[in-house]
C-alpha positions in Angstrom: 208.5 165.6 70.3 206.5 167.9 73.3 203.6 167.2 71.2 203.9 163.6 70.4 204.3 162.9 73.8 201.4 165.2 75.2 199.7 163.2 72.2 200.4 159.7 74.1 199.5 161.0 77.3 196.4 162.2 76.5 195.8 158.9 74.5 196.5 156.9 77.5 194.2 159.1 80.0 191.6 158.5 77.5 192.5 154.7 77.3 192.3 154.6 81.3 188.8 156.3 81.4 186.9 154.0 78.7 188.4 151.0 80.9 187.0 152.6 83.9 183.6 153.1 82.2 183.9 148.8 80.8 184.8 148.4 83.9 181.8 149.4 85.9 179.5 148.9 83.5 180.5 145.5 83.9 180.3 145.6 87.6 176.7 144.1 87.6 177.6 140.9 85.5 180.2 138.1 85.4 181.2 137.0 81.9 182.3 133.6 81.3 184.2 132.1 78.4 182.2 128.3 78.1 183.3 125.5 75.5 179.7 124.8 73.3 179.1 121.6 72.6 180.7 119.8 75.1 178.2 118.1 77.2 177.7 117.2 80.0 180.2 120.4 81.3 178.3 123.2 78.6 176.0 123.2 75.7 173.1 125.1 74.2 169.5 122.8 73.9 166.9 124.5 72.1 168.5 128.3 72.6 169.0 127.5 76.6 172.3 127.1 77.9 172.9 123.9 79.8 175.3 121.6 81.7 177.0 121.4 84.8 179.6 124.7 84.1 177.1 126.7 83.1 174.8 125.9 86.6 178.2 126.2 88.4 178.6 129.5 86.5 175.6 130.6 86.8 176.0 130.1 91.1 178.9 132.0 91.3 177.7 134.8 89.7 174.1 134.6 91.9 176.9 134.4 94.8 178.5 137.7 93.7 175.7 139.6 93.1 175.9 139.9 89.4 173.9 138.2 86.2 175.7 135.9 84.2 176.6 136.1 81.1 178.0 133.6 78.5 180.7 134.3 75.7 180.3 130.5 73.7 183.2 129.9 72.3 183.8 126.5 70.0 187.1 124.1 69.2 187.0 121.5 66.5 187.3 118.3 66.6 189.2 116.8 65.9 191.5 119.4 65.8 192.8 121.0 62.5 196.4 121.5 62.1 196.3 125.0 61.8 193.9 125.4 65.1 195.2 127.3 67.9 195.7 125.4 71.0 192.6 125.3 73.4 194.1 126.7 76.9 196.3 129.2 74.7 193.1 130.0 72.7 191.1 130.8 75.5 194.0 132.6 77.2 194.0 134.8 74.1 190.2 135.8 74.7 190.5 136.8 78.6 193.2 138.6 77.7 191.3 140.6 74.4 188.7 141.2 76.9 185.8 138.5 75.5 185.0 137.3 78.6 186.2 138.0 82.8 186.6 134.4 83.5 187.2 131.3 81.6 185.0 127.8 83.2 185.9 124.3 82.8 189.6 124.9 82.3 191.9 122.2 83.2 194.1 122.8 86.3 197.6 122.4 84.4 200.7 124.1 85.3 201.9 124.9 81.6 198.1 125.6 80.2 198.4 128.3 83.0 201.7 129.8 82.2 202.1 129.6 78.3 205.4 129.2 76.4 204.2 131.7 74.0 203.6 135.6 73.9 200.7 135.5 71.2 197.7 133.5 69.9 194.7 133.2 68.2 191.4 133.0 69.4 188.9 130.1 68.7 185.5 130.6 67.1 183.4 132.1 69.1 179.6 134.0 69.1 179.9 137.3 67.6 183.6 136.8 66.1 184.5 139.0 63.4 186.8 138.2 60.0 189.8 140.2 61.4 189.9 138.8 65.0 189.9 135.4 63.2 193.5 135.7 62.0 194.4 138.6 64.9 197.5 137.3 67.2 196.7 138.0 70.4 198.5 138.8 73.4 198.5 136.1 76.0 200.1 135.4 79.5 199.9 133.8 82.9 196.6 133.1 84.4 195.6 132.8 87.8 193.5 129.6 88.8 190.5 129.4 90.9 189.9 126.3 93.0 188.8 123.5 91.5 185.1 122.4 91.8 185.5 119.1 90.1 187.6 116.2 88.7 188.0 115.5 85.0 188.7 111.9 85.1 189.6 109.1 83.0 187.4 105.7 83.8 187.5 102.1 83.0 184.3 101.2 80.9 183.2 97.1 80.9 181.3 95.9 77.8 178.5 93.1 78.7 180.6 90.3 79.1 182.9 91.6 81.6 180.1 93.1 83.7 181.0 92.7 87.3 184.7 92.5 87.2 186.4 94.3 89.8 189.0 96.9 88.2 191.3 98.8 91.2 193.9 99.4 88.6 194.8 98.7 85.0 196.4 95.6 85.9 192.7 94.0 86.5 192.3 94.6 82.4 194.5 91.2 81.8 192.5 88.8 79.5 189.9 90.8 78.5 189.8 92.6 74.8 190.9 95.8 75.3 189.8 98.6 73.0 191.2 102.4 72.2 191.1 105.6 69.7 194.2 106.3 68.3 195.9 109.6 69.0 193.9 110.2 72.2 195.5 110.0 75.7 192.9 107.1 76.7 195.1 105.0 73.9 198.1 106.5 75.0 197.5 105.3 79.0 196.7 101.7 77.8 199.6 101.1 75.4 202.2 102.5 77.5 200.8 101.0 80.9 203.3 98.2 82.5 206.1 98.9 80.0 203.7 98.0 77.0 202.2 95.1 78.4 198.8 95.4 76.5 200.3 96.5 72.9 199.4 93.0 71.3 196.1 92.8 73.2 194.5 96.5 72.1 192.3 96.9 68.9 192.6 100.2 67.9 189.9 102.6 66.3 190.5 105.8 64.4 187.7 108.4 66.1 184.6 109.1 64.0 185.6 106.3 61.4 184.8 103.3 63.1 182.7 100.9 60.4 180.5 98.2 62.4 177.1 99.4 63.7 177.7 102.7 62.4 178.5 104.6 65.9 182.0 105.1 67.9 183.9 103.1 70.3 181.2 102.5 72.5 178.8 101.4 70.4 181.8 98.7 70.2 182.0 97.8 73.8 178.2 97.9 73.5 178.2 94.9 70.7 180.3 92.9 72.6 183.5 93.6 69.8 185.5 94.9 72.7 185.5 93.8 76.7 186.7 97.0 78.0 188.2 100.7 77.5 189.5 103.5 79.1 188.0 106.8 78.5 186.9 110.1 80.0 183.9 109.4 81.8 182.1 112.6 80.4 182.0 109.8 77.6 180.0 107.6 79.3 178.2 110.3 80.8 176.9 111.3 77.1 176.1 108.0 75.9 174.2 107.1 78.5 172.0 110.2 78.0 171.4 109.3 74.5 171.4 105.3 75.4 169.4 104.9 78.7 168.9 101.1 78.2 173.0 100.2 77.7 174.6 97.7 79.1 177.8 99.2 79.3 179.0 99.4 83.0 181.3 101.8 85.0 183.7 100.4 86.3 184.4 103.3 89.4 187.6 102.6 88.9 189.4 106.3 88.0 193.2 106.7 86.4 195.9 108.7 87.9 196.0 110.3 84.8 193.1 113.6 85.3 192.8 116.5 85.8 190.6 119.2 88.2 188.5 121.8 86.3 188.0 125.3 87.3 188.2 129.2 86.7 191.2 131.2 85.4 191.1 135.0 84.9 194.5 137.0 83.5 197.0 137.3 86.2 196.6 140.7 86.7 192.7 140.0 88.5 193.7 137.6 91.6 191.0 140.0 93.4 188.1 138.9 91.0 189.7 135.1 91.6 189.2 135.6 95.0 185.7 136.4 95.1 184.8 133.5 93.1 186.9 131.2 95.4 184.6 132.8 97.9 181.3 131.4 95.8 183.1 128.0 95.4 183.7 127.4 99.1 179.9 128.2 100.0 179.0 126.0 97.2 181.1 123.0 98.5 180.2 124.1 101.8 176.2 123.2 101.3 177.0 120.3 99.4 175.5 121.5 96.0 178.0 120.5 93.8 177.3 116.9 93.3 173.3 117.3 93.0 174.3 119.9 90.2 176.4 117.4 88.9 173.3 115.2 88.6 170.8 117.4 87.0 173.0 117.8 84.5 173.4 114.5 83.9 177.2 114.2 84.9 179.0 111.8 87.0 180.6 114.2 90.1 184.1 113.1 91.0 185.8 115.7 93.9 188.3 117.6 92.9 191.9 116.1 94.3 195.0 117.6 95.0 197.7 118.9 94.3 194.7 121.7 92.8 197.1 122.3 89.8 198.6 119.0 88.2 201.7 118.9 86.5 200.7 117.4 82.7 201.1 113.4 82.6 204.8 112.2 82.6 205.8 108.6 81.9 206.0 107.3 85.0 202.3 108.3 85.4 201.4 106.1 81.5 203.2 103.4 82.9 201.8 102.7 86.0 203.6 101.2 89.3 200.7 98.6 90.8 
C-alpha cells in the first residue's frame, strides 16, 4: 500500500512538472480553437487563414504579447446523427488541452455550463484514430466579452426592394421563404401564433431543384419575396455574387446571439487578459473596419453578454 501510494505521488509530481514545462512553453503563444469553413468568421484561402475571428484572434494575441496559433477544427453539415454537439465538442478540446481558448463561440448560458460530464471531440488538424471515439471530460467554461453580434436578418428578393421591415409583422403579403429544420424556419412559422404557416414555401437545405443553388439563389429568381436568415448568409453570397439584387433589410431578430472567447473555468486569469485586448480593441474602434476587410457585416455586441437560448415567447413575437 506505502508503495502504491508513494507510486501516485510521485506520478502526480511528475504530472505537475510536465504541466509546468506546457505551460511556459506556451507562455509565448495563444492557441485558439477556430471553426474552418465557416466564412466570413474563419476559413483557410490558399493555405492562409482568414476571416474576421481569426483577425480578432490574431489582435488579441499581438495585444498579449504572444503569436497566435490556430488549432482548425471542423463540424459537418448538416450535422450527422451520431456528431457530437458543437459547444460540447469544442468544450471537450479546451479541456484535452487542443487549444487555450475557443473564438466565435456563442454567448449561451447552457453551451457554457453543459448537462453532460463527457464528449467527443470534432475533427480537427492533426486528430488521431483513438481521440476520434475518446470521451472526453468536459465542464463549465468561463466567457470572454463579446466582440460581436451573431444575428438573424430579414433578406428582400427584387420585387420587395425598398420595403421597410422593423419587425416580422412588415413580412404580411409578401412570399415568404425558409429551410426546414433550421431556426430561421422555426422563427417564421412560430411568429404571431403561426400567422405565416400557410404563406411559407419551405426548402430542404442543399436540395433545393430550380437554378441549381440554395435558398437565395431563390429569393434571387424572384421565386420567393423575402427570408429570414443569419446574415453571415448574406454576407457569403454576396462575396461570391457581387452583382445581386438581393437587399438587406437592416432589420435584426431578437432571436441572436453575441460571439466571443471561452477558456475552461479553471483559467478566469487568461479570460481576463483577453478581456483586457477586447476593451482596447473596442476602445480604437477597430472592430467594425475588421469586420469589413473580412467581408462581414459588423453588428455590436448587445446585452445581457450571455443570452439565455430562445424560448417561445421570443419565436412568437409581441409587436
Amino acid at each position: 500500500m506505502r508503495i502504491a501510494s508513494a507510486l501516485i505521488i510521485a506520478a502526480v509530481g511528475l504530472a505537475g512538472l510536465l504541466a509546468g514545462a506546457a505551460q511556459a512553453e506556451a507562455a509565448g503563444t495563444l492557441t485558439v480553437c477556430l471553426g474552418k469553413d465557416t466564412p466570413p468568421f474563419s476559413d483557410i484561402d490558399g493555405g492562409k487563414a482568414v476571416g474576421f475571428d481569426v483577425d480578432v484572434s490574431r489582435a488579441v494575441a499581438s495585444l498579449l504579447g504572444r503569436e497566435l496559433t490556430i488549432q482548425w477544427f471542423e463540424m459537418r453539415s448538416p450535422p450527422d446523427e451520431d456528431d457530437p454537439d458543437p459547444a460540447r465538442a469544442q468544450n471537450a478540446m479546451l479541456n484535452a488541452g487542443k487549444c487555450q481558448v475557443a473564438g466565435g463561440f456563442p454567448l449561451i448560458t447552457d453551451d457554457l455550463t453543459p448537462s453532460t460530464d463527457k464528449s467527443r471531440m470534432p475533427d480537427f488538424t492533426g486528430i488521431t484514430r483513438a481521440e476520434r471515439k475518446e470521451q472526453v471530460a468536459i465542464g463549465p467554461l468561463v466567457a470572454s466579452k463579446p466582440y460581436h453580434y451573431f444575428a438573424f436578418t430579414v433578406l428582400l428578393g427584387p420585387k420587395a426592394a425598398g420595403r421597410k421591415i422593423a419587425s416580422l409583422n412588415d413580412l404580411q403579403g409578401l412570399r415568404i421563404g425558409s429551410e426546414d429544420g433550421t431556426l430561421g424556419d422555426a422563427m417564421l412559422m412560430w411568429y404571431g401564433h403561426r400567422k405565416y404557416m400557410r404563406q411559407i414555401v419551405h426548402w430542404t437545405p442543399g436540395k433545393t431543384v430550380e437554378h441549381g443553388g440554395g435558398l437565395l439563389d431563390h429569393l434571387e429568381h424572384g421565386d420567393i419575396d423575402a427570408t429570414l436568415v443569419e446574415l453571415r448568409r448574406y454576407d457569403v453570397y454576396r462575396a461570391a455574387h457581387p452583382d445581386t439584387k438581393i437587399t438587406p433589410s437592416g432589420f435584426y431578430d431578437r432571436v441572436g446571439f453575441n460571439m466571443g472567447f471561452v477558456a475552461p473555468a479553471r483559467d478566469t486569469a487568461l479570460i481576463g487578459e483577453v478581456n483586457g485586448a477586447l476593451d482596447k480593441l473596442a476602445a480604437s474602434g477597430q472592430l467594425p473596419s475588421m469586420a469589413k476587410a473580412a467581408g462581414m457585416t459588423y453588428v455590436a455586441p448587445r446585452m445581457p453578454a450571455v443570452a439565455k437560448p430562445p424560448a417561445y415567447p421570443d419565436l412568437i413575437g409581441d409587436d
